[in-house]
C-alpha positions as CSV (number, residue, x, y, z in Angstrom):
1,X,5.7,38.4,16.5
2,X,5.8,40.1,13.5
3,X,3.6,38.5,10.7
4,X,4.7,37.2,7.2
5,X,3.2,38.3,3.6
6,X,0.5,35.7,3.6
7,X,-1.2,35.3,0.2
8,X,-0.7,31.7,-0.6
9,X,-4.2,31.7,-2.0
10,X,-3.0,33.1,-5.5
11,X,-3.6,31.8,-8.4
12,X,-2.0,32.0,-11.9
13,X,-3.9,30.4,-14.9
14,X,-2.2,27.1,-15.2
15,X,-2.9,26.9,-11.3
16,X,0.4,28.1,-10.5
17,X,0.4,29.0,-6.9
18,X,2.4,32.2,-6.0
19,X,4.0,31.6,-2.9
20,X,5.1,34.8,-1.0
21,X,8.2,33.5,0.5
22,X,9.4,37.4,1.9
23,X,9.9,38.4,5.4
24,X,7.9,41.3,5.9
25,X,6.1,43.2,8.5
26,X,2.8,45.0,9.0
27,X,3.0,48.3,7.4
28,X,4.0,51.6,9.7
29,X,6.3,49.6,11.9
30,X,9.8,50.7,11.5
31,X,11.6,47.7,9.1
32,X,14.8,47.0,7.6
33,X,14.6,47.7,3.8
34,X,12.7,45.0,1.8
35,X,14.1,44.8,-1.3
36,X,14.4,41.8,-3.7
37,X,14.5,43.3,-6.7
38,X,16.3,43.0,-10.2
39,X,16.6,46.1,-12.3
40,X,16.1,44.8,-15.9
41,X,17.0,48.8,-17.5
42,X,17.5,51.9,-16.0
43,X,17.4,53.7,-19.8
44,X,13.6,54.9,-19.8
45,X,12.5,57.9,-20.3
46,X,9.8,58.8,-17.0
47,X,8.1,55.7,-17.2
48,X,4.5,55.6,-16.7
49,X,2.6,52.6,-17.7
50,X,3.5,48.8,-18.9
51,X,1.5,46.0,-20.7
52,X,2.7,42.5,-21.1
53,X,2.2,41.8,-24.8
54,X,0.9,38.2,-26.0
55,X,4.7,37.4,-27.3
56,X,5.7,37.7,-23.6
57,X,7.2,41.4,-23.9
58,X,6.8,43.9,-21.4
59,X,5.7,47.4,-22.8
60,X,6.5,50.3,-21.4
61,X,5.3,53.8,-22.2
62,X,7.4,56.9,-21.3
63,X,6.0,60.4,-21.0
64,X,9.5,61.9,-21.8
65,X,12.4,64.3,-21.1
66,X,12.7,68.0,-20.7
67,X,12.9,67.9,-24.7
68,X,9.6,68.3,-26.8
69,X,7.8,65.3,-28.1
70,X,10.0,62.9,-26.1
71,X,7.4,60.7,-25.6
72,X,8.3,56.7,-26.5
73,X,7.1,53.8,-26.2
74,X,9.5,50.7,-25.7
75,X,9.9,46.9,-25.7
76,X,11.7,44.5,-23.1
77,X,13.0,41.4,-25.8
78,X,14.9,40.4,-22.9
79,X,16.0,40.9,-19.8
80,X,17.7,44.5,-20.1
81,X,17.9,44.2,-23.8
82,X,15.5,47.8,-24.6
83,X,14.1,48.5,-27.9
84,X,12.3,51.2,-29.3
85,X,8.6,50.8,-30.5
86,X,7.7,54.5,-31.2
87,X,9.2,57.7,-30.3
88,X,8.4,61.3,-31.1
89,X,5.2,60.9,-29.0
90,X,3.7,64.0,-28.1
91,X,5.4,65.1,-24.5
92,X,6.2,68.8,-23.0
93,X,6.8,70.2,-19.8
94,X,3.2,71.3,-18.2
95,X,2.4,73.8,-15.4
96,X,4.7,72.5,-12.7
97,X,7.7,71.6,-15.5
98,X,7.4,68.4,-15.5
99,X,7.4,66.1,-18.7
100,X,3.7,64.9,-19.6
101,X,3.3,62.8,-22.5
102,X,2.7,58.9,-23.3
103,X,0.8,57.5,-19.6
104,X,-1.1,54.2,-19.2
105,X,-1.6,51.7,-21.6
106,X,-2.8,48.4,-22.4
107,X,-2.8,45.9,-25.1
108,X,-5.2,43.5,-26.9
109,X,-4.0,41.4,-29.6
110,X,-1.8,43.4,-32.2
111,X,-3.5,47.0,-30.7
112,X,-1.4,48.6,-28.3
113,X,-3.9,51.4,-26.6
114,X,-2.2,54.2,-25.6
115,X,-3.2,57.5,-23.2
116,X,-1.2,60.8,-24.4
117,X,-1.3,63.1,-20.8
118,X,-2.1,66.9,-20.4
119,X,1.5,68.0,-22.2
120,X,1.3,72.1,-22.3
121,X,-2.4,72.6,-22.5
122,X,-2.5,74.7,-19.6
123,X,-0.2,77.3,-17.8
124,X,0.0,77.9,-13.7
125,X,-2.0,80.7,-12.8
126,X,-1.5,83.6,-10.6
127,X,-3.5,81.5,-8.4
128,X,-1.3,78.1,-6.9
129,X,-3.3,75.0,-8.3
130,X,-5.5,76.9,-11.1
131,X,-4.6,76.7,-14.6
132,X,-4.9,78.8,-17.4
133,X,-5.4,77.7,-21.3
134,X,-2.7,77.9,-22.9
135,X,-3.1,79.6,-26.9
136,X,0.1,78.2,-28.2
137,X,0.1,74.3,-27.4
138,X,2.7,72.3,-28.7
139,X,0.5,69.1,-30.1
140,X,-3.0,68.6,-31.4
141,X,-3.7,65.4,-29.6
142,X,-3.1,65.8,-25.8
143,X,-5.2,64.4,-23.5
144,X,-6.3,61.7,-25.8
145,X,-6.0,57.9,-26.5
146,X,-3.8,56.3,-29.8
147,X,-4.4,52.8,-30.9
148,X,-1.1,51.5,-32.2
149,X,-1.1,48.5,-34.5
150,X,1.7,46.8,-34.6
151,X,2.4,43.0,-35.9
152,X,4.2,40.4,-34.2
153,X,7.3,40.6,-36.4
154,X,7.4,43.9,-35.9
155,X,7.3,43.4,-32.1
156,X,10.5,40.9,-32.8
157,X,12.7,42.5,-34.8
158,X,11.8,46.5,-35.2
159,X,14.4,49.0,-35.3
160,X,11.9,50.8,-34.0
161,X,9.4,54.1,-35.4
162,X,9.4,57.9,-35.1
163,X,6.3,60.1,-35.0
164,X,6.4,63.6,-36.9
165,X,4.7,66.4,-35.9
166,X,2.9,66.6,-39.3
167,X,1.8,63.0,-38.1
168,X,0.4,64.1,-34.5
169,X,-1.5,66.7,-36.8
170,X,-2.8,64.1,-39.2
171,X,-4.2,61.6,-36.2
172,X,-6.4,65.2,-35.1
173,X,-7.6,65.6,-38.1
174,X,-8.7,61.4,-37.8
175,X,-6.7,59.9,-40.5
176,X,-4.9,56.8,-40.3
177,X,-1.3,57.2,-40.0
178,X,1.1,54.2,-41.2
179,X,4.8,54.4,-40.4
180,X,7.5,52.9,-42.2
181,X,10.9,53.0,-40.6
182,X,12.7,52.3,-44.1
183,X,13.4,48.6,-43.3
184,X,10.0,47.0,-44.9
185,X,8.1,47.1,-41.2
186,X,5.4,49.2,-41.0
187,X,3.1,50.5,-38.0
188,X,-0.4,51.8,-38.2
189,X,-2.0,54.7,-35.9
190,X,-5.3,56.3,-35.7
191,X,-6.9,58.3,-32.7
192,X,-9.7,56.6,-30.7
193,X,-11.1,59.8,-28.6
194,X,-10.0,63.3,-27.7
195,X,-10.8,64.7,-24.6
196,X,-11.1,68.0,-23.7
197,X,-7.4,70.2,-22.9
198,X,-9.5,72.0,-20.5
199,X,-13.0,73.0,-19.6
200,X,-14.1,76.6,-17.9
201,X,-13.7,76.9,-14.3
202,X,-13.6,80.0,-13.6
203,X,-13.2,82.0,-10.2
204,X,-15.0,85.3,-8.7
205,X,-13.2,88.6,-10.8
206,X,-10.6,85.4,-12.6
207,X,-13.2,84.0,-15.7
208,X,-10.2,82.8,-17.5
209,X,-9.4,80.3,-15.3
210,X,-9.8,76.7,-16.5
211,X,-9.7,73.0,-15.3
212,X,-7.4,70.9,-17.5
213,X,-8.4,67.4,-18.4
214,X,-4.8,64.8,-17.2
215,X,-5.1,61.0,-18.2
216,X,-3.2,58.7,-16.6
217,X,-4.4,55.5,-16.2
218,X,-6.4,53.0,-18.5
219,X,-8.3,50.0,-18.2
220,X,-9.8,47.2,-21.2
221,X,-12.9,45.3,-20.7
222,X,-15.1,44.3,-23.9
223,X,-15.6,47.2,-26.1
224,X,-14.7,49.7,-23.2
225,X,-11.6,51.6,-22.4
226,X,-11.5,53.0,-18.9
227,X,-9.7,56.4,-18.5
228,X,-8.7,58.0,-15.2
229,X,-8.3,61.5,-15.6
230,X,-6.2,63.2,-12.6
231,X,-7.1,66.4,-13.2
232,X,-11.1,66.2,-13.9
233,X,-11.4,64.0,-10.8
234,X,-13.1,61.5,-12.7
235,X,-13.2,58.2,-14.6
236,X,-14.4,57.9,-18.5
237,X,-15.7,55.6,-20.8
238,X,-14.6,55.4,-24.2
239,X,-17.1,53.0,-26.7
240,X,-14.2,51.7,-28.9
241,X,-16.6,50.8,-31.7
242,X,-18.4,54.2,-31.3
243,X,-15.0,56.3,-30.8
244,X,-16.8,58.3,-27.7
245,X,-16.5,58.9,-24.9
246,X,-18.5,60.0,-21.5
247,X,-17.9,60.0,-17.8
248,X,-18.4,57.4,-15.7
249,X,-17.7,58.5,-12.2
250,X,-17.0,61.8,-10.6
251,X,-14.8,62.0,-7.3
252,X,-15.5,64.6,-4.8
253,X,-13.0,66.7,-2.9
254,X,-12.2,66.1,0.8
255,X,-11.4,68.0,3.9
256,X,-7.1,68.2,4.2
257,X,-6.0,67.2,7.3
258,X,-2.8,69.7,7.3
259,X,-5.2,72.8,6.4
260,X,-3.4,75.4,6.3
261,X,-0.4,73.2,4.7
262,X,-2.2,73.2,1.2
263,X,-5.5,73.8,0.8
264,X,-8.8,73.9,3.2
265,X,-9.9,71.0,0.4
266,X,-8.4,68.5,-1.7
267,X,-8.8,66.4,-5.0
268,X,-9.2,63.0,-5.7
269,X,-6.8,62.6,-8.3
270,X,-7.9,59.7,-9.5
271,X,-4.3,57.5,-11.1
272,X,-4.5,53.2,-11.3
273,X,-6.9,51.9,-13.0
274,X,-7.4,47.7,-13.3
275,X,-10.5,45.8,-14.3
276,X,-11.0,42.7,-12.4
277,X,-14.1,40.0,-11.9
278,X,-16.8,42.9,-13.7
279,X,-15.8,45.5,-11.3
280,X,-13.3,48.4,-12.0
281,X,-10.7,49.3,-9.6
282,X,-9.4,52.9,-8.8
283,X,-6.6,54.5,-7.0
284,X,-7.0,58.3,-5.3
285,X,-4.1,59.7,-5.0
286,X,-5.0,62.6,-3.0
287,X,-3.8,66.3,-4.5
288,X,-1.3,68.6,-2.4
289,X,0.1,68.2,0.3
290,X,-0.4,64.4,0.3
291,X,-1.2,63.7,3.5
292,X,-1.0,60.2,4.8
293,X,-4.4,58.4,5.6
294,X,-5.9,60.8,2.5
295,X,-5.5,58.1,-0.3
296,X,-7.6,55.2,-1.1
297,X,-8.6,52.7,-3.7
298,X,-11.9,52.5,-4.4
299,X,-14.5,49.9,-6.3
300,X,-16.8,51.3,-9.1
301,X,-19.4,49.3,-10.8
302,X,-18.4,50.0,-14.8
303,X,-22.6,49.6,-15.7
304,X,-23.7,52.3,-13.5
305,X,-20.3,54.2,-11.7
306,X,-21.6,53.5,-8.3
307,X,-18.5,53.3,-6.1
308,X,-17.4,52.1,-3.0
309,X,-14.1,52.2,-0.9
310,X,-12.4,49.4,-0.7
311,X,-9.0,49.8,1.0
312,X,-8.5,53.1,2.6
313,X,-5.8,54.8,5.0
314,X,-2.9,55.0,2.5
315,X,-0.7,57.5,1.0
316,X,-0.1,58.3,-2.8
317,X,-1.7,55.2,-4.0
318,X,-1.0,55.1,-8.3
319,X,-2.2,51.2,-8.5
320,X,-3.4,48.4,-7.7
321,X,-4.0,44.6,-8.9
322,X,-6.3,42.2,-7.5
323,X,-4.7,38.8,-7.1
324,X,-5.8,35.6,-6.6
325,X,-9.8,33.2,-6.8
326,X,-12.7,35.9,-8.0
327,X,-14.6,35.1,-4.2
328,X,-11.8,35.8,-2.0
329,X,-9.1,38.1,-3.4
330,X,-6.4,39.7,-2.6
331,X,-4.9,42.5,-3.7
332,X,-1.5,44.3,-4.3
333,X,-1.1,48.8,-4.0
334,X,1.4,50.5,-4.9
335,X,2.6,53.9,-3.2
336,X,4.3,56.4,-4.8
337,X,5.6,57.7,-1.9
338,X,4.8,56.1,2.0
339,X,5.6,57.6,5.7
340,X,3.8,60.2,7.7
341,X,5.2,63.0,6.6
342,X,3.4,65.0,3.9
343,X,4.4,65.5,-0.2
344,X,6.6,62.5,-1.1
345,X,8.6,62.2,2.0
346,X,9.8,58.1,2.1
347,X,10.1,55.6,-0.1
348,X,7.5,54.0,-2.8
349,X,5.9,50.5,-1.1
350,X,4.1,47.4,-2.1
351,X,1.4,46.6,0.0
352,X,-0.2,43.2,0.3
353,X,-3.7,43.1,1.9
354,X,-5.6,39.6,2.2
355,X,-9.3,41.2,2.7
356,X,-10.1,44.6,2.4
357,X,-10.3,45.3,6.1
358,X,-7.1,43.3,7.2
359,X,-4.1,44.9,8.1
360,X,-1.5,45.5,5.7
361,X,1.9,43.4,4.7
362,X,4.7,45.0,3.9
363,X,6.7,43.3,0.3
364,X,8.9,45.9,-0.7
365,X,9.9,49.5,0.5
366,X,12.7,50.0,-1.5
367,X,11.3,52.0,-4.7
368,X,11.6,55.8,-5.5
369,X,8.6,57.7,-6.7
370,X,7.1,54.7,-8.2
371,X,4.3,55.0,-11.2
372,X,3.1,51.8,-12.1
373,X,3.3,47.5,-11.6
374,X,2.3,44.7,-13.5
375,X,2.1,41.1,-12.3
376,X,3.2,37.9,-15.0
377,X,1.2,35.4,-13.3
378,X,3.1,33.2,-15.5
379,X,6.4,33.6,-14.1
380,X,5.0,35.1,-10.7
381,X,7.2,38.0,-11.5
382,X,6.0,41.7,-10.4
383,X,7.0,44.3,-12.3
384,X,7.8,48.0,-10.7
385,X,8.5,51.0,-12.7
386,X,10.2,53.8,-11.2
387,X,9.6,57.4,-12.3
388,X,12.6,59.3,-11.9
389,X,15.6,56.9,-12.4
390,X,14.2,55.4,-15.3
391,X,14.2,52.0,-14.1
392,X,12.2,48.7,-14.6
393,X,12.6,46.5,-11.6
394,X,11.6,42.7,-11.5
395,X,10.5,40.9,-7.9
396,X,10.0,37.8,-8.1
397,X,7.0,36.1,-5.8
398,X,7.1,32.5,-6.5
399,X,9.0,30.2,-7.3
């Protein structure tokens, strides 16, 4: 018999329980398609991150189109109703022309924290996976992290803000931007940290060769921001009070299973980030050729960056929420991609596991090229964005 999604032990703050009522089967079995969902907008530029503000909006942040400094970051009033917060963030096509700009973020109180990705720092080298600095970036403050204050009106009723140039210029030089979009509403932006474009890493006969620095995912606890960086292989901390950062946690590289499909050896690329119960939580997605078994979330200790895996066996993981009491959780990954086959062969899934050793459930297998999800424990809604086809998708886990 096949088994059920079985994580009735979830629990929402007003003792809500979140009762998984979808048929569902243990993952790599063949299955009908799973999918419950409700697209709330399709309009979004590459979404990458979301935050659920404390007026009950979802924000999402969008790394942006083909077209320079595309970067926005919007608001869900309503059910499909999309509204601009900022746009003009920094955004540009990087080494494999894709659009990098805007990635994770997360909000507490009237500060919106946001992650600007890699953009154009660096250029492919001669050599396939090594980078070169690039002399005539487009923006100032890549690879960094924006506090955006907003206020609640503004959150209600803005027509919505758009940064200059001359403004990204002013945040690197650390001065306090303030918006006005010529309606009486202002917004206020300053730069938290910079990190690195790029450090030296160079090759035999090739010293130009660099490593560029890639944010994607961030974490709040206390007076800490948690960074994932994709293309350090590591995980930094940023003192908020102190505006500094420093790593926390290194990932090494592992055999490839498909050697000589990619290379003998292959990144951690480190991608979801979530803080739960004094422990931090962190996705590997695995670099090229994403082979299956390769990914893995893993459990780091934010005093001291010891880590330990925690779910392994998986495939493109970008994220991952722990659900349910702090002594016997459960926990929710996403997939970007799922299947056997290697690079991003079949669709994105949502996993459910009840322990860390049990075997998987199966919730939904119905997304493409997923990036990130946020759970309302409120409403017992899951929210799924999609990467390519711009969409937002609601699933609903409770009634």
């Amino acid at each position: 018999m096949k088994p059920k999604v079985s994580v009735n032990r979830l629990t929402a703050p007003a003792s809500v329980a979140l009762l998984i009522s979808l048929a569902s089967i243990t993952a790599g079995e063949a299955a009908a398609q799973v999918c419950p969902g409700t697209t709330l907008t399709s309009e979004l530029r590459r979404p990458m991150g979301m935050a659920l503000s404390n007026q009950g909006h979802l924000i999402v942040s969008e790394t942006g189109t083909a077209i320079l400094h595309s970067g926005r970051i919007s608001i869900l009033r309503t059910a499909g109703n999309r509204q601009t917060l900022i746009d003009g963030l920094p955004s540009a096509l990087n080494d494999v022309a894709e659009p990098s700009g805007p990635a994770g973020i997360v909000m507490r109180g009237r500060t919106l924290y946001v992650l600007i990705g890699i953009g154009d720092s660096v250029l492919p080298a001669t050599i396939p996976t090594r980078h070169l600095a690039n002399a005539e970036v487009s923006s100032p403050i890549y690879s960094s992290v924006l506090a955006i204050h907003f206020s609640a009106h503004v959150e209600n009723s803005t027509a919505g803000f758009t940064l200059s140039l001359a403004d990204q210029q002013a945040l690197a030089a650390r001065e306090r931007v303030i918006l006005s979009n010529g309606g009486g509403d202002t917004i206020e932006i300053e730069l938290v940290t910079d990190f690195p474009d790029y450090v030296p890493d160079p090759l035999p006969g090739l010293p130009q060769i660099v490593r560029g620095s890639n944010p994607f995912g961030l974490a709040l606890a206390g007076d800490s921001l948690y960074v994932t960086d994709g293309g350090r292989n590591l995980v930094w901390a940023v003192d908020l009070p102190a505006r500094t950062h420093s790593s926390l946690a290194t990932f090494a590289q592992i055999n490839n299973p498909l050697f000589p499909v990619g290379p003998a050896m292959i990144d951690a690329v480190p991608t979801g980030i979530t803080y739960a119960d004094g422990h931090l939580l962190v996705t590997l997605f695995r670099g090229v050729p994403f082979a299956a078994g390769t990914s893995a979330v893993v459990q780091i200790d934010p005093s001291s960056g010891l880590q330990t895996p925690l779910i392994t066996g998986l495939k493109t993981t970008i994220g991952v929420l722990q659900i349910g009491a702090p002594r016997d959780p459960d926990h929710l990954v996403l997939q970007h991609s799922s299947g056997f086959a290697p690079f991003f062969m079949g669709p994105g899934v949502v996993l459910a596991f009840e322990t860390p050793g049990s075997a998987s459930s199966l919730i939904v297998n119905c997304l493409t090229r997923p990036t990130a999800m946020l759970l309302d424990q409120t409403s017992a809604t899951l929210y799924v964005t999609e990467m390519l086809s711009g969409r937002l998708v609601a699933f609903q886990l409770g009634l």
